[in-house]
N, CA and C atoms as an extended XYZ file, in Angstrom:
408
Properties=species:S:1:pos:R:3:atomname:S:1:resname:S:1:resid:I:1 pbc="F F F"
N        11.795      -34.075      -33.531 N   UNK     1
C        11.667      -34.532      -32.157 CA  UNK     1
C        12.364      -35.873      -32.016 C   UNK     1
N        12.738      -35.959      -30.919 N   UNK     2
C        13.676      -37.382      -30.735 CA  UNK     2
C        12.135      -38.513      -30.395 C   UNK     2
N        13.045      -39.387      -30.558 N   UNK     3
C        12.118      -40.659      -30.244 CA  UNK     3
C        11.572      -40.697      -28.806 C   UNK     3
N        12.285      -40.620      -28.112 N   UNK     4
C        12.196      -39.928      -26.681 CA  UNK     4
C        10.643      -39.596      -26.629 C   UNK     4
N        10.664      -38.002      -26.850 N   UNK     5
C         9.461      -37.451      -27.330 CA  UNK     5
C         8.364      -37.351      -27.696 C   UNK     5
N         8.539      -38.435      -28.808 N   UNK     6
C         7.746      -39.252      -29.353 CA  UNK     6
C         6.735      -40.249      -28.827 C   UNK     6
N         7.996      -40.946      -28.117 N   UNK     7
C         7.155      -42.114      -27.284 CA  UNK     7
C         6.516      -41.647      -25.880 C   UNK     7
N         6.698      -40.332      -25.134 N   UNK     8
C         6.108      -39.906      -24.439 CA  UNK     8
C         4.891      -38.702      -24.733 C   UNK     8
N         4.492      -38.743      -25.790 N   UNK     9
C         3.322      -38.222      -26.446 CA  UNK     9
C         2.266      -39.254      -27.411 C   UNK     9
N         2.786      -40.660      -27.462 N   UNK    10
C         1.815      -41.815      -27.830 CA  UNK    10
C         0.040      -41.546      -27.164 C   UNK    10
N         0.260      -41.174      -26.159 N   UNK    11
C        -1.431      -41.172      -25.761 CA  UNK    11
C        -1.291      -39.876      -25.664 C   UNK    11
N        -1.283      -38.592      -26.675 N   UNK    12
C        -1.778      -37.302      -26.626 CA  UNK    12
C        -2.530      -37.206      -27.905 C   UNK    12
N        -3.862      -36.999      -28.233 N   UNK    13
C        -4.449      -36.550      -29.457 CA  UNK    13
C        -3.621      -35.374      -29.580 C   UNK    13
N        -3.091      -35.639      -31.213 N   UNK    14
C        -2.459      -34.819      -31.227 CA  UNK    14
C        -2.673      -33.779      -33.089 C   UNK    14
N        -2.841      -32.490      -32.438 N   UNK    15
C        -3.349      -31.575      -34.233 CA  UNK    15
C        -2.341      -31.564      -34.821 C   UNK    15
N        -2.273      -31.213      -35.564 N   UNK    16
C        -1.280      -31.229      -37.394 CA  UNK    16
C        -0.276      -30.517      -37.075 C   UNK    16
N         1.024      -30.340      -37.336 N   UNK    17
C         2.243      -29.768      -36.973 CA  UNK    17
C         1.883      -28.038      -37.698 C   UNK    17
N         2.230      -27.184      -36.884 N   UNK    18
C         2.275      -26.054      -37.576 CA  UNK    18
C         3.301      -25.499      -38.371 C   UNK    18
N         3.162      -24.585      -39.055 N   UNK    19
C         4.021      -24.038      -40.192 CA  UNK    19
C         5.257      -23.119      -39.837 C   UNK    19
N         6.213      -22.918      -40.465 N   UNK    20
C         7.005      -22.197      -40.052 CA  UNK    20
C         6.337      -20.557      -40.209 C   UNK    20
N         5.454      -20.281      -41.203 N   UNK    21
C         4.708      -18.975      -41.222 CA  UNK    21
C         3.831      -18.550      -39.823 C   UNK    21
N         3.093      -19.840      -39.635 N   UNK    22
C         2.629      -19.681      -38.437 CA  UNK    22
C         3.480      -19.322      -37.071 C   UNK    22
N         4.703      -19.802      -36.783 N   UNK    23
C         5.068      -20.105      -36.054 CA  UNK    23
C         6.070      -18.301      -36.011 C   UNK    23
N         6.333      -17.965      -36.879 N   UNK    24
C         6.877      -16.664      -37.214 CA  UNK    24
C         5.866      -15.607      -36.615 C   UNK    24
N         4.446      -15.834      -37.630 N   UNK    25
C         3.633      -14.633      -37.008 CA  UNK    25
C         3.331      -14.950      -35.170 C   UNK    25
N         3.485      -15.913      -34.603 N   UNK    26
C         3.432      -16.053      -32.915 CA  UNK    26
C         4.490      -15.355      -32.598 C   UNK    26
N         5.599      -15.604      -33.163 N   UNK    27
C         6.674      -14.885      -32.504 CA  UNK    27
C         6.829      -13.525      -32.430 C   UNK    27
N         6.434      -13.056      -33.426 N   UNK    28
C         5.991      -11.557      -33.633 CA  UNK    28
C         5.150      -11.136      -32.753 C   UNK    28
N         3.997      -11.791      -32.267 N   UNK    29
C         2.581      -11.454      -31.339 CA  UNK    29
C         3.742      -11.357      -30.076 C   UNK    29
N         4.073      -12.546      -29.825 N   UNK    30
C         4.941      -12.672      -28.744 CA  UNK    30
C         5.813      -11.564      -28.295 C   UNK    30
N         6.940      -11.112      -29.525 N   UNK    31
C         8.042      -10.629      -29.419 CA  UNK    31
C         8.873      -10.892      -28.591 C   UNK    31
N         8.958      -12.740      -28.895 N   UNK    32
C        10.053      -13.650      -28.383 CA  UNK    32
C        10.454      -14.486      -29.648 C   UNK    32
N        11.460      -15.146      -29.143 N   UNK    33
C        11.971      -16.556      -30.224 CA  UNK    33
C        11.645      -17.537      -28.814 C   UNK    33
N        11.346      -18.413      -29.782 N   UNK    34
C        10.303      -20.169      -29.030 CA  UNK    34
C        11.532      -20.954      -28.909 C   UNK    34
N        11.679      -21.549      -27.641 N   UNK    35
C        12.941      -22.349      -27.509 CA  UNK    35
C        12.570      -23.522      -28.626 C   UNK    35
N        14.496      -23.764      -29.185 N   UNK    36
C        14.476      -24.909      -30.149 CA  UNK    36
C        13.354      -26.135      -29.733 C   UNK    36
N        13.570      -26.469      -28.893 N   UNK    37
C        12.882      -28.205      -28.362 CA  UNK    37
C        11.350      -27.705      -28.909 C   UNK    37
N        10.557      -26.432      -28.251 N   UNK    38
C         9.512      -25.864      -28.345 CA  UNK    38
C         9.176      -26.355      -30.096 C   UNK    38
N        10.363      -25.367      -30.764 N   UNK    39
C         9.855      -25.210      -32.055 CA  UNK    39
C         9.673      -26.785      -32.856 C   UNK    39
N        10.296      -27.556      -31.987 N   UNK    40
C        10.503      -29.132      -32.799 CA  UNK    40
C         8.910      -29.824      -32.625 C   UNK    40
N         8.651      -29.340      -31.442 N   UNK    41
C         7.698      -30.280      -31.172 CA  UNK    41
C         6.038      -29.429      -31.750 C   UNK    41
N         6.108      -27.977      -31.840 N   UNK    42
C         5.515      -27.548      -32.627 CA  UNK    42
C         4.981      -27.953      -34.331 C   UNK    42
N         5.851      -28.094      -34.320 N   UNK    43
C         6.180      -28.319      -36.151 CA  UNK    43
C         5.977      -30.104      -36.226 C   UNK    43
N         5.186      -30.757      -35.155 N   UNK    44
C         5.125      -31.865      -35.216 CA  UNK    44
C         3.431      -31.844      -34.596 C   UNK    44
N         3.458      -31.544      -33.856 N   UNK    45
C         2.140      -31.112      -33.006 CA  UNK    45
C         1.704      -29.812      -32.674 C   UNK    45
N         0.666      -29.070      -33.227 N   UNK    46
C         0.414      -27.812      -32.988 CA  UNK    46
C        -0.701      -27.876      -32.394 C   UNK    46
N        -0.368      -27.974      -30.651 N   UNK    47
C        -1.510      -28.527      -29.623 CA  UNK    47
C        -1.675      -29.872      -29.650 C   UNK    47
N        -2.412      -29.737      -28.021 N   UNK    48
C        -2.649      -31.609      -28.439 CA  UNK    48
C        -3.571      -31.734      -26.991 C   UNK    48
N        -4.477      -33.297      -26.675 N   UNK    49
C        -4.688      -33.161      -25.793 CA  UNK    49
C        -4.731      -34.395      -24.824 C   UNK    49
N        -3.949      -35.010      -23.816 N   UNK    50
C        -4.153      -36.331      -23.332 CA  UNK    50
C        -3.220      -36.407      -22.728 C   UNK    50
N        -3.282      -38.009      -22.156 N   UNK    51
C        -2.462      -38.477      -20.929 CA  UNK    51
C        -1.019      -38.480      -21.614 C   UNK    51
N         0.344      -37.888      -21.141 N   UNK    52
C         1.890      -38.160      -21.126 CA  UNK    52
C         2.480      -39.319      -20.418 C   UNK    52
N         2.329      -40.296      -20.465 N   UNK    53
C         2.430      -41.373      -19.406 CA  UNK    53
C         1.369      -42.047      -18.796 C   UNK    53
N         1.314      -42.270      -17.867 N   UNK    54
C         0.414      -43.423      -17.453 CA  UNK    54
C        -0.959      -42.293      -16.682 C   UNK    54
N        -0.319      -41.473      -15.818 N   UNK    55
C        -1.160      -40.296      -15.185 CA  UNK    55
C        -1.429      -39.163      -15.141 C   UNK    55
N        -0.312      -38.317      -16.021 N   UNK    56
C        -0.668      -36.886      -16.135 CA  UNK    56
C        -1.235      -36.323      -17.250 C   UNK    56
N        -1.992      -35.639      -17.347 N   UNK    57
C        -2.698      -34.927      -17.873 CA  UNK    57
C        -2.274      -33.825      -18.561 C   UNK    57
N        -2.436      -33.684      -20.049 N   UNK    58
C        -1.682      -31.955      -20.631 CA  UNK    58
C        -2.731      -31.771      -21.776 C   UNK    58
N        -2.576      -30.629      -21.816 N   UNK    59
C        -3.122      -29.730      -22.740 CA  UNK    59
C        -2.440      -28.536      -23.450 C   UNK    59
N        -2.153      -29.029      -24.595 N   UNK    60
C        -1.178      -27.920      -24.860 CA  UNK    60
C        -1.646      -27.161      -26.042 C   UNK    60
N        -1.687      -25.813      -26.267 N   UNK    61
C        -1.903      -24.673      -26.326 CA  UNK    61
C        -1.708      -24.699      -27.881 C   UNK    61
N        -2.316      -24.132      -29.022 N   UNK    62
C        -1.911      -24.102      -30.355 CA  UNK    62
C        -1.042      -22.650      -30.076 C   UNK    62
N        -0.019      -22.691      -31.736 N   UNK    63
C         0.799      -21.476      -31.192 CA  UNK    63
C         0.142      -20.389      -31.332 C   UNK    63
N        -0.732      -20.419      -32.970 N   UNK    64
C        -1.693      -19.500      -32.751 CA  UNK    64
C        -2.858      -18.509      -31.771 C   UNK    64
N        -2.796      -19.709      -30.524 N   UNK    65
C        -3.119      -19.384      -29.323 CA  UNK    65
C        -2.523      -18.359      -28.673 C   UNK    65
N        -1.093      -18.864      -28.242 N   UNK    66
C        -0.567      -18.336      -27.695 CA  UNK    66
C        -0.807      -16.913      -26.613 C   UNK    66
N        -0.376      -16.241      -27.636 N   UNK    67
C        -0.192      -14.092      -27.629 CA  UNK    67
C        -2.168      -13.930      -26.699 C   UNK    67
N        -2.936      -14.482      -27.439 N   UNK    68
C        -4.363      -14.317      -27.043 CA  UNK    68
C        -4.590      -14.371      -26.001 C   UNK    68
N        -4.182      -15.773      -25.526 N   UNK    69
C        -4.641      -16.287      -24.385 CA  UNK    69
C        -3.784      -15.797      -22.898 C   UNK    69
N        -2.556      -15.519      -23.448 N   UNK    70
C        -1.332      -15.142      -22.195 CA  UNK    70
C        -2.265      -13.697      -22.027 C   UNK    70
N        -2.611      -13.134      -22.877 N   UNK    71
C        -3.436      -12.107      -22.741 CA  UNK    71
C        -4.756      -12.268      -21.865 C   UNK    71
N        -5.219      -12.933      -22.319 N   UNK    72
C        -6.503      -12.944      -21.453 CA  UNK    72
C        -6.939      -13.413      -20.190 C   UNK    72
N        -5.616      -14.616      -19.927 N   UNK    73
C        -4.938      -14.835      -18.379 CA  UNK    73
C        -4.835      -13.935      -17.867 C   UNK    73
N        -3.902      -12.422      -18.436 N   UNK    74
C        -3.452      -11.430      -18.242 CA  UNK    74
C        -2.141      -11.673      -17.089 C   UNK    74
N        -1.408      -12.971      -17.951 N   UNK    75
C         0.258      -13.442      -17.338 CA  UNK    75
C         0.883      -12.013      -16.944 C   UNK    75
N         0.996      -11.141      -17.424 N   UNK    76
C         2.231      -10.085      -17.549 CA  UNK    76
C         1.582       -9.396      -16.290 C   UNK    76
N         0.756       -9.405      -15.911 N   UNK    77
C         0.246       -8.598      -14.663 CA  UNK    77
C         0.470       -9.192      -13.281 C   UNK    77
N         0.183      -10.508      -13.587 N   UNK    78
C         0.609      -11.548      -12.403 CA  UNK    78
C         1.491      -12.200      -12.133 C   UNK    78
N         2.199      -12.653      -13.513 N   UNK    79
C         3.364      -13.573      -13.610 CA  UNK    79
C         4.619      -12.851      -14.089 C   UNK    79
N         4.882      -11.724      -14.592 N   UNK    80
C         5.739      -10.553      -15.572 CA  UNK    80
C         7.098      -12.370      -16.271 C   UNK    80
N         7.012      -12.412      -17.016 N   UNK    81
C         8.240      -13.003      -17.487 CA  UNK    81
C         7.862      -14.749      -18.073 C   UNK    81
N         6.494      -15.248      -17.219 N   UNK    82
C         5.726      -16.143      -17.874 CA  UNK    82
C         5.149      -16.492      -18.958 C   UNK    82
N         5.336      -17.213      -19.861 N   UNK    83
C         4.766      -17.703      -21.011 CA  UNK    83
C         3.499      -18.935      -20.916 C   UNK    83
N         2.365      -19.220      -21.159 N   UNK    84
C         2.093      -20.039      -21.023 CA  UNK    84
C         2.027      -20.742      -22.128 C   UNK    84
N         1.849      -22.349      -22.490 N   UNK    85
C         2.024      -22.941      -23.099 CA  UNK    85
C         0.707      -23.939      -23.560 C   UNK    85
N         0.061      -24.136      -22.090 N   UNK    86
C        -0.999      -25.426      -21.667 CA  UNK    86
C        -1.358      -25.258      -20.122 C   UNK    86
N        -1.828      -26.792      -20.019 N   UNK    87
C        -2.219      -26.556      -19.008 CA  UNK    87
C        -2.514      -28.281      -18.446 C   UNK    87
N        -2.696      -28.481      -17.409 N   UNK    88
C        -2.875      -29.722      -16.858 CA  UNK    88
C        -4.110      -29.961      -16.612 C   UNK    88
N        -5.324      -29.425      -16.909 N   UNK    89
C        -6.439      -29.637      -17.206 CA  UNK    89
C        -7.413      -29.229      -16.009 C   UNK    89
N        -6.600      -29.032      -14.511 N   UNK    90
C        -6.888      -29.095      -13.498 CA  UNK    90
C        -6.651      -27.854      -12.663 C   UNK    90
N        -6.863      -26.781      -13.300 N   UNK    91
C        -6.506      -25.202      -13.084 CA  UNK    91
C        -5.155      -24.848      -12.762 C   UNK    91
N        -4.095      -25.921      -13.335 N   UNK    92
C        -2.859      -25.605      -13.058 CA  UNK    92
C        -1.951      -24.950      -14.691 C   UNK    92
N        -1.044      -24.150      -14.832 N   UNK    93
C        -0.455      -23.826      -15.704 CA  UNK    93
C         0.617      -24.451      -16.323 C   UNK    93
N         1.038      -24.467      -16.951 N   UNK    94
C         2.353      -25.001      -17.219 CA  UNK    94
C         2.640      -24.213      -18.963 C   UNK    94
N         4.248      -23.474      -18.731 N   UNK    95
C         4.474      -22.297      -19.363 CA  UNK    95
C         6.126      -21.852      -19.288 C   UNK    95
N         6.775      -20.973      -19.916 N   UNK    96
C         8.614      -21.169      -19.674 CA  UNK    96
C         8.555      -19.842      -18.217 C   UNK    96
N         9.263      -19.863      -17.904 N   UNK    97
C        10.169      -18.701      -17.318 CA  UNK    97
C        11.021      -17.998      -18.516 C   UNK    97
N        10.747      -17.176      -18.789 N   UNK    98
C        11.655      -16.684      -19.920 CA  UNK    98
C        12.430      -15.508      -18.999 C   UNK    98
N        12.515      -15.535      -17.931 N   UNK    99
C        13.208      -14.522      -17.220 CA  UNK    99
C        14.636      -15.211      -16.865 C   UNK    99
N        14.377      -16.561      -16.769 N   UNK   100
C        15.819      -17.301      -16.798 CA  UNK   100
C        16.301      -17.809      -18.238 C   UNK   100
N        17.294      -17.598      -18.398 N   UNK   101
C        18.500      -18.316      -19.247 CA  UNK   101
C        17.654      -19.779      -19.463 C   UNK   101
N        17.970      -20.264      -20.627 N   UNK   102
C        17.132      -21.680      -21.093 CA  UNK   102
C        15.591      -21.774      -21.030 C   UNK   102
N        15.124      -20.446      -20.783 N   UNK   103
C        13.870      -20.731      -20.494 CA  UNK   103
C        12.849      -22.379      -19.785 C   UNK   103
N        13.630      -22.502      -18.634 N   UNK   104
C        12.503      -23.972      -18.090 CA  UNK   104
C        11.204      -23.433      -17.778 C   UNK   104
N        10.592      -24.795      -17.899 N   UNK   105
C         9.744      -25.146      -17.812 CA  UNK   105
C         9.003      -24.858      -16.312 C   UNK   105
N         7.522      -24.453      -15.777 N   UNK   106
C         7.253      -24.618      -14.604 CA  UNK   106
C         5.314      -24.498      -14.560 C   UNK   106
N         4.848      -24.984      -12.916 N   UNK   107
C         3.986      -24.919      -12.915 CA  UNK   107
C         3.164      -24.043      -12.117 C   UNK   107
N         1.861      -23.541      -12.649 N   UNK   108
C         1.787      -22.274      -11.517 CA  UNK   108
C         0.035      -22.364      -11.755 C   UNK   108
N        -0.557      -21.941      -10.771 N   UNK   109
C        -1.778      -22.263      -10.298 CA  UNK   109
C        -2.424      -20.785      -11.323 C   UNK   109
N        -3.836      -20.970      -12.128 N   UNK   110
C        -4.421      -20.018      -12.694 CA  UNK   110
C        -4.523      -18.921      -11.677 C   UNK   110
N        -5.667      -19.529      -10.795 N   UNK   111
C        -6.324      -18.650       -9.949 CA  UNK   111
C        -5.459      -18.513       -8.584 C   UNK   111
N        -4.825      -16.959       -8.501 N   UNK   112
C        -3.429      -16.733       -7.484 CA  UNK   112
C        -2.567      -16.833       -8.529 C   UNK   112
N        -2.346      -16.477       -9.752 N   UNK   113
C        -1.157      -16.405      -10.042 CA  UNK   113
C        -0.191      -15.633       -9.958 C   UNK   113
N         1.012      -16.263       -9.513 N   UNK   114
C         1.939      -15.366       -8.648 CA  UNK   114
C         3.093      -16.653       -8.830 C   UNK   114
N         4.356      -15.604       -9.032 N   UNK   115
C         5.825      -16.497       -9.466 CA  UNK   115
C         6.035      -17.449       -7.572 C   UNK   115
N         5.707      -16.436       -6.470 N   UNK   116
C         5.562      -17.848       -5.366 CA  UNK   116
C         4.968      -18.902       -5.405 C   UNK   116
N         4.363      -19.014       -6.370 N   UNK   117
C         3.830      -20.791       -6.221 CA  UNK   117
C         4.279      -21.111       -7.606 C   UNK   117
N         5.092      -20.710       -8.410 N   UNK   118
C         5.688      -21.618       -9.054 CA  UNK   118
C         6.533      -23.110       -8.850 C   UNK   118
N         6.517      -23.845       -9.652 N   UNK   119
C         6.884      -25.445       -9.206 CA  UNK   119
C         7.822      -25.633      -10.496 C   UNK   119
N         8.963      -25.876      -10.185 N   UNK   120
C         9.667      -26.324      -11.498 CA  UNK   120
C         9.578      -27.440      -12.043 C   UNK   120
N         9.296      -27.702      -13.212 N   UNK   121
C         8.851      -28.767      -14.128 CA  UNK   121
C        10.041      -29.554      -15.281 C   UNK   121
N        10.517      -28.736      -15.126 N   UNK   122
C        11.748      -28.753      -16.329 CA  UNK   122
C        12.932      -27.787      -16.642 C   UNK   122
N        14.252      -28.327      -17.224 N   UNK   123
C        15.066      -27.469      -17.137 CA  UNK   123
C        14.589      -26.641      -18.592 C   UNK   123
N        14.278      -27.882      -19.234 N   UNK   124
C        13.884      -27.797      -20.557 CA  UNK   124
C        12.316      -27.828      -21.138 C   UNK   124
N        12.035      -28.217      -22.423 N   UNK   125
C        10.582      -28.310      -22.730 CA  UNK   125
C        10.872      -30.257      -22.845 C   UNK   125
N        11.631      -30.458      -23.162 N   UNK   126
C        11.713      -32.300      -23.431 CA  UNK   126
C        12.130      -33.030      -22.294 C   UNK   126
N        13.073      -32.283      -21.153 N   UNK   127
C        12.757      -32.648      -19.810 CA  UNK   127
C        11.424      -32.282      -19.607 C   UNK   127
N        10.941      -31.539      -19.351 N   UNK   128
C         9.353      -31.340      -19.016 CA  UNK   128
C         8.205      -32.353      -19.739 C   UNK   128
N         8.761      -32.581      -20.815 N   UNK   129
C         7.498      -33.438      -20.954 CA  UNK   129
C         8.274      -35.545      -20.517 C   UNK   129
N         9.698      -35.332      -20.122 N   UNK   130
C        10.081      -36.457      -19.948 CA  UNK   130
C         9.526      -36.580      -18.562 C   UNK   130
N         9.193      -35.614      -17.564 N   UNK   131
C         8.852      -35.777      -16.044 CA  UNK   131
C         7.391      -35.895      -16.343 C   UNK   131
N         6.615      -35.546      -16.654 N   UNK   132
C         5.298      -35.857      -16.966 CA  UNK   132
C         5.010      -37.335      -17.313 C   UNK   132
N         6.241      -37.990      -18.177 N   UNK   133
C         5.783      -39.201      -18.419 CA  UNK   133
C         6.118      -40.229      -17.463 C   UNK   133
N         7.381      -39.766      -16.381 N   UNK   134
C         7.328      -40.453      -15.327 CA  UNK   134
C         9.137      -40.820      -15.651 C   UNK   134
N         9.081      -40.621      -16.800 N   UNK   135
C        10.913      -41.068      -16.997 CA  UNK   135
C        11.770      -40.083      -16.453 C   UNK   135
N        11.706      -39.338      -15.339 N   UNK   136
C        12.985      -38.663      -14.967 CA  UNK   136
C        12.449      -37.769      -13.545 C   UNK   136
């Protein structure tokens, strides 16, 4: 992870970086590949939970999570092409578009979920967490 990154995850409790084994068997559950930025910041933090800046709020998702939980949202029924990732603590989502090229980043309400109220967050996962911290 760049320093960047870094310094905009200072106030996130943050769990133990996960493994590349781990991170393999998600992808498999998935039956996706995890954008690079994703996998960096994985393998540094696997989940985490706290302020990105001065005011926003994240919660982000272990990978082991993942496959379970997109499941039990039941994304593919409401969202078809959504990944989720976390969450803003405040019944909002935040998760890729994997239906677009680069997979960005966006935000979408639990309850009503539906790609019309998506909010774009990022082109990227390190833009996304750079707008959270207020730098961009």
């Amino acid at each position: 992870m760049t320093n960047d990154v870094c310094r905009y995850l200072e106030r996130v409790k943050q769990s133990s970086g996960a493994s590349d084994a781990l991170i393999a068997e998600a992808e498999d559950q998935l039956a996706l590949k995890l954008p690079v930025e994703y996998l960096e910041f994985l393998k540094v933090t696997n989940g985490g939970e706290g302020f990105v800046g001065e005011n926003e709020y994240a919660i982000f998702w272990g990978v082991e999570e993942l496959a379970s939980l997109n499941r039990s949202y039941e994304v593919q029924d409401y969202a078809p092409g959504f990944l989720i990732f976390g969450s803003n603590g405040g019944g909002e989502a935040y998760g890729f578009d994997t239906r677009t090229e680069g997979w960005p980043v966006v935000r979408i309400t639990f309850v009503g979920m539906d790609w019309s109220e998506a909010r774009p967050m990022g082109e990227s996962f390190n833009a996304f967490l750079k707008r959270l911290y207020g730098a961009g």
